[in-house]
Residue, then its C-alpha position, 0 to 999 in steps of 0.5 A: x058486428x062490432x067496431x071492435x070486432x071489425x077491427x079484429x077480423x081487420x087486422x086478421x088479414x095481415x100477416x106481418x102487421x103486429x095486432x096493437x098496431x091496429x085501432x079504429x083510429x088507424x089509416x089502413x092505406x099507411x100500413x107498409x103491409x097494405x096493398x091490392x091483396x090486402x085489398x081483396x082480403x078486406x073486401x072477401x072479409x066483409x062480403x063473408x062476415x057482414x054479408x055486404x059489399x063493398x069495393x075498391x073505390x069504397x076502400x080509397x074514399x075512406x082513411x080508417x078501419x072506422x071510417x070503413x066498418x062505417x060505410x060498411x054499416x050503412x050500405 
């Protein structure tokens, strides 16, 4: 998966937050929509379309969707 593509299937699991609003750049934690079922999207997000894990404390070391894919790449 791409950073691009990662960036889509981020912003996937919002519900109220407009599209544009999400960029690699973006601090996913500032978002008013962002909290633990987001949280839990995220985490069922990568575990089902990249097929690896990560966890809450994976999610709170890192600031941007970058940042996150990543970790996410190197796990």
């Amino acid at each position: 998966m791409t950073l691009d593509e990662f960036v889509k299937a981020f912003a996937a699991e919002f519900d109220d937050t407009p599209t544009e609003q999400f960029t690699p750049s973006t601090n996913y934690r500032e978002l008013e929509e962002w909290g633990s079922l987001t949280a839990l999207s995220i985490i069922s997000m990568v575990d089902d379309e990249m097929n690896k894990r990560v966890t809450g404390a994976d999610l709170r070391k890192c600031a941007t969707i970058e940042e996150l894919y990543n970790l996410v790449e190197s796990k």
